[in-house]
C-alpha positions in Angstrom: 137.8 61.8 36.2 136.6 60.5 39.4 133.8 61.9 41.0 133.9 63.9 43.8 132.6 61.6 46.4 135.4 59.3 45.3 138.0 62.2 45.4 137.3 62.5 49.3 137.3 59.1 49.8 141.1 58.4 48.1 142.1 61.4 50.0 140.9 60.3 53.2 142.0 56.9 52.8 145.7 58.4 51.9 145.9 60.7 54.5 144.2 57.9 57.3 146.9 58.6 59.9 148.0 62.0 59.3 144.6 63.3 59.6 143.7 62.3 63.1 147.5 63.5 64.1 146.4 66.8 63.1 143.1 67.4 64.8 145.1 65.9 68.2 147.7 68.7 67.4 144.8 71.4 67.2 142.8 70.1 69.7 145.3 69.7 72.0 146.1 73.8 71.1 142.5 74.7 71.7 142.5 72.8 75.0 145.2 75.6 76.3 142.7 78.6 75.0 139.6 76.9 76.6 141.0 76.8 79.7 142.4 80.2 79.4 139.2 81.6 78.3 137.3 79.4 81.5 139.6 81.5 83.8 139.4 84.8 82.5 135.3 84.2 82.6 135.6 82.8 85.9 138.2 85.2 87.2 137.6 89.1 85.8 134.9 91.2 86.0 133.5 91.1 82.5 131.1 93.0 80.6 128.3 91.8 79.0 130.0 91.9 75.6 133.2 90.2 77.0 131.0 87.9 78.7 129.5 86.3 75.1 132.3 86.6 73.6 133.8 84.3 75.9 130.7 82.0 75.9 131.0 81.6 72.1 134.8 81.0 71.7 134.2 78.2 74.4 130.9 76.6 72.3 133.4 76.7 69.4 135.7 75.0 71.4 132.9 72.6 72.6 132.1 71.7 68.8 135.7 71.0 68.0 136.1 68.3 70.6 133.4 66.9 69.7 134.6 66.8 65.8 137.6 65.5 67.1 136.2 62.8 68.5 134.1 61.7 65.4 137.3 62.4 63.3 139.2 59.6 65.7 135.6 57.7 65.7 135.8 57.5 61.7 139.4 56.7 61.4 139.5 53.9 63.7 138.7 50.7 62.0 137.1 49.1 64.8 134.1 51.3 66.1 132.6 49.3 68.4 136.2 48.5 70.6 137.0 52.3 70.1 133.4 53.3 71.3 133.4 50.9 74.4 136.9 51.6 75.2 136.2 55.9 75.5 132.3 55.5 76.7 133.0 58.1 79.1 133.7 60.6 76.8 131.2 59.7 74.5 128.6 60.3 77.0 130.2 63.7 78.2 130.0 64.5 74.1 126.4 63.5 73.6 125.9 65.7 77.0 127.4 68.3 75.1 125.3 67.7 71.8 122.5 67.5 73.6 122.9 70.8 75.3 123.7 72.1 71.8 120.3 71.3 70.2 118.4 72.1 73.4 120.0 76.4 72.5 120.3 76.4 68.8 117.3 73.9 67.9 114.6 74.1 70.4 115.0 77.3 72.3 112.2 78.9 70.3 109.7 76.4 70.6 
């Protein structure tokens, strides 16, 4: 039996072009609810509740684009073209990540 680090490996390397068709499928999904939700914060009168509920469906949101993007990082075979060629969005992502572990990381230091 092969181990399990080698089971995820086979099954990544057979499903290499159906995987990152997926996540464009989903993400492409959650890109219509994130801008919904960004309109309905933006344009209603919201309560407090409403109000983080919101703000947490679109960090959810936030953290799939960015797994998207590693997902299409990963898959492609050369990294270095694929980052050079979408450095704008990997900026706006490490933005993003940055933001991230400024709130969950150091906001209690």
């Amino acid at each position: 039996m092969l181990p399990i680090n080698k089971n995820i490996r086979l099954f990544i390397f057979e499903n290499r072009e159906r995987i990152p068709r997926i996540s464009t499928i989903i993400i492409r999904i959650l890109a219509i609810f994130s801008i919904g939700t960004l309109i309905y914060f933006h344009g209603f009168h919201l309560n407090p509740i409403e109000k983080l509920l919101i703000l947490n469906f679109n960090r959810v949101f936030f953290g799939a684009f960015v797994f998207h993007f590693l997902i299409r990082y990963f898959f492609n075979y050369d990294r270095f073209d694929f980052a050079k060629q979408n450095w704008l969005e990997l900026i706006i992502l490490l933005i993003i990540l940055i933001g991230a572990i400024n709130y969950y990381i150091l906001k209690n230091i």
